[in-house]
N, C-alpha and C positions, 0 to 999 in steps of 0.2 A: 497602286493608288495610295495615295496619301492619304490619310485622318485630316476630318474637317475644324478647323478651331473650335468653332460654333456650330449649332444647330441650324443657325441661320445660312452657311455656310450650304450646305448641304444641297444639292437636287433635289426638287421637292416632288414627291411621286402623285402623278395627276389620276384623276379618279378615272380614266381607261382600265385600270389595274380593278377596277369591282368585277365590270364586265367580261373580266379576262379568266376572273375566276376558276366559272363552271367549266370551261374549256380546259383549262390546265386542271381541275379538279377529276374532270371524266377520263382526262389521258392517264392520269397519274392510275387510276384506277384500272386501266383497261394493261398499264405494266406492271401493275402490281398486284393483279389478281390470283388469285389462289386457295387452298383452304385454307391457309392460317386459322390459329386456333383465336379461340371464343374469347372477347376483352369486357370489358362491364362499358364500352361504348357501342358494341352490339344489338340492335334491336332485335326483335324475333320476328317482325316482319318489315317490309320494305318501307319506310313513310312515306303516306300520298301525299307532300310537298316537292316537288322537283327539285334538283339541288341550285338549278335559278333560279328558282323563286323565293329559297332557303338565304340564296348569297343576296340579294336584292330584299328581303326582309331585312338581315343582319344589318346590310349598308342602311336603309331606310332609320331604324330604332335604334339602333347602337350609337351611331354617330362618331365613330372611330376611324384614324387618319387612316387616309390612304396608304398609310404605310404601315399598317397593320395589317392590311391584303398581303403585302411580300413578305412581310414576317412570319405570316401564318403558313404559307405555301416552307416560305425555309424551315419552321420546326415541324409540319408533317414530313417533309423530306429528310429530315433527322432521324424520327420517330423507324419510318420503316427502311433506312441504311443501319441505325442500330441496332435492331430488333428485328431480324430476317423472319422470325414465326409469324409476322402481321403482315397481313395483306389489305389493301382498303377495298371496300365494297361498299353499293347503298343501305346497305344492314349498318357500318359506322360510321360513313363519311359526315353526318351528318351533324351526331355528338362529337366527332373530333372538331368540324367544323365551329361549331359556335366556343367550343372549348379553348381551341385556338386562337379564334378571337378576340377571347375573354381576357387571357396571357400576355397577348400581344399586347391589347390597349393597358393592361397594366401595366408591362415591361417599358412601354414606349409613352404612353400619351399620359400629358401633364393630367388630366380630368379624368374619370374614366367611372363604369358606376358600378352597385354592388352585384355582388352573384347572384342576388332573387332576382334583377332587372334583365340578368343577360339569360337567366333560367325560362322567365317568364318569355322574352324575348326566340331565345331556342325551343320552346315547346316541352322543357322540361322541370323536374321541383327543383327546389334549391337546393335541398339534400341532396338530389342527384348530380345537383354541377357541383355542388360543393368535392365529392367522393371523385366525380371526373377530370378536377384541376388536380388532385393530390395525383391521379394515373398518369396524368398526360405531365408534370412534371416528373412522375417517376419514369417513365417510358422517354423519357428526352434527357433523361440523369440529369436535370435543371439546369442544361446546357440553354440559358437561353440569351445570351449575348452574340449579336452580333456584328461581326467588323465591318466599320464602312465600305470593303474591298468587297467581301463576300455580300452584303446587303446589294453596291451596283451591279456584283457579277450580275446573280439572280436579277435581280429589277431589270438591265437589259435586254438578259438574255429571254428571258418572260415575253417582254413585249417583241423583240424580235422571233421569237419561237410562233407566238400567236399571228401576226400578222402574216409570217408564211404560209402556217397553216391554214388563214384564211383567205388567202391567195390560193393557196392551192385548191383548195374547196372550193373556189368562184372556176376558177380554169377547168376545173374536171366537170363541174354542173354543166357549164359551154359546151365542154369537148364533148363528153355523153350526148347534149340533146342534137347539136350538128351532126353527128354519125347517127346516130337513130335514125335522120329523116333522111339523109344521102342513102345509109345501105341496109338501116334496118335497126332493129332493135339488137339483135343478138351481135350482130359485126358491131356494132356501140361498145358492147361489156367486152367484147376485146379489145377497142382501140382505147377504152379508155383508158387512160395515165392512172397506176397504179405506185402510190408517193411511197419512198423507202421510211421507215422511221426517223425522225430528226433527233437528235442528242441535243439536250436542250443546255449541258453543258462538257466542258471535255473532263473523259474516263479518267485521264491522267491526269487530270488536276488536285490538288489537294481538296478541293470542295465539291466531291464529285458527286453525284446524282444519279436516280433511275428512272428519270424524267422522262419519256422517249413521247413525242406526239404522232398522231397516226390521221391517214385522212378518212373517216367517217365512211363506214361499210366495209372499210380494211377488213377481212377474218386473219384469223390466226395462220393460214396457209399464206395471207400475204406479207407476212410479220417476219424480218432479217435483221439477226443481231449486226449491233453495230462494229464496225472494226473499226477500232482502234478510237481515237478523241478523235470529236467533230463536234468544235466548242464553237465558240461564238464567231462568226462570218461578218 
């Protein structure tokens, strides 16, 4: 892909991409899980905000481009390719989350407002985002440029990763409740369709990821690495 002259140039990323969030947020989560050790974006307990209703505040009061959404998924997916000891969980997704946020609209969007706003905004003081930008740029070594090539990978391969996966999610709800009522409840959980992990971009690429989405009830016994790249379709 070529570089765009202008800004104006550019595909402009439609605000589908807020909604898509928590989905790519909880997969990302469910392959990245782990102990990894203790980060100062850590809570000690889980917050009772859901991480939709976190990403749907953010969009609401932030007022930041929707291209701050792909921005923010590209530099967590930095975060833990560089930095293999982190794993995300609802203990940090959440101060990464608004952190990242915070980054992106300064990196990207001409406006953009101060760190007590996006503190206040995240549920946390300023001193603490303030201590949180200095991690989350140290933990991404202030890698935070990105090329219009790797920006559309991700951006398409996002929306086309989500929309499978909720495809596939609609097809398996069907198939489960028609087997149910033909042969039964228990003949149901064996016919139903059990979705391989999808690679949300290819192994072998330079911009590679451990993105993998899973369909919702997946356990870990139904969980197969992937062979080889199975990038974008």
């Amino acid at each position: 892909m070529e570089d765009y002259a202008t800004e104006a140039d550019a595909p402009r990323t439609d605000k589908r991409y807020l909604s898509y969030l928590p989905i790519v947020l909880e997969n990302m989560m469910k392959v990245n899980k782990g102990p990894g050790k203790i980060t100062s974006f850590h809570a000690s307990k889980v917050p009772d905000i859901s991480i939709k209703n976190y990403v749907e505040r953010i969009g609401k009061y932030t007022g930041c481009s929707n291209e701050c959404f792909v921005l923010l998924i590209i530099y967590l997916d930095r975060i833990v390719k560089v930095n293999e000891d982190i794993s995300l969980s609802l203990l940090c997704i959440h101060r990464l989350l608004i952190t990242a946020t915070m980054i992106a609209a300064k990196f990207f969007d001409d406006l953009y407002y101060s760190n007590a706003f996006y503190a206040k905004v995240g549920g946390v003081s300023t001193e603490e985002i303030n201590k949180l930008e200095g991690t989350f740029l140290h933990l991404i070594d202030y890698n935070l440029f990105v090329s219009s090539e790797e920006y559309d990978l991700y951006r398409h391969s996002i929306s086309l990763a989500v929309e499978r996966y909720l495809r596939r999610t609609r097809r398996g709800g069907k198939c489960a409740g028609k087997c149910a009522a033909k042969h039964g409840a228990k003949r149901a959980e064996w016919a139903a369709p059990v979705a391989k992990p999808y690679n949300l971009f290819n192994y072998t690429a330079p911009h590679r990821t451990n993105i993998i989405f899973l369909k919702p009830g997946d356990g870990p016994h139904h969980f197969q690495a992937p062979r080889g790249g199975s990038g974008r379709r």
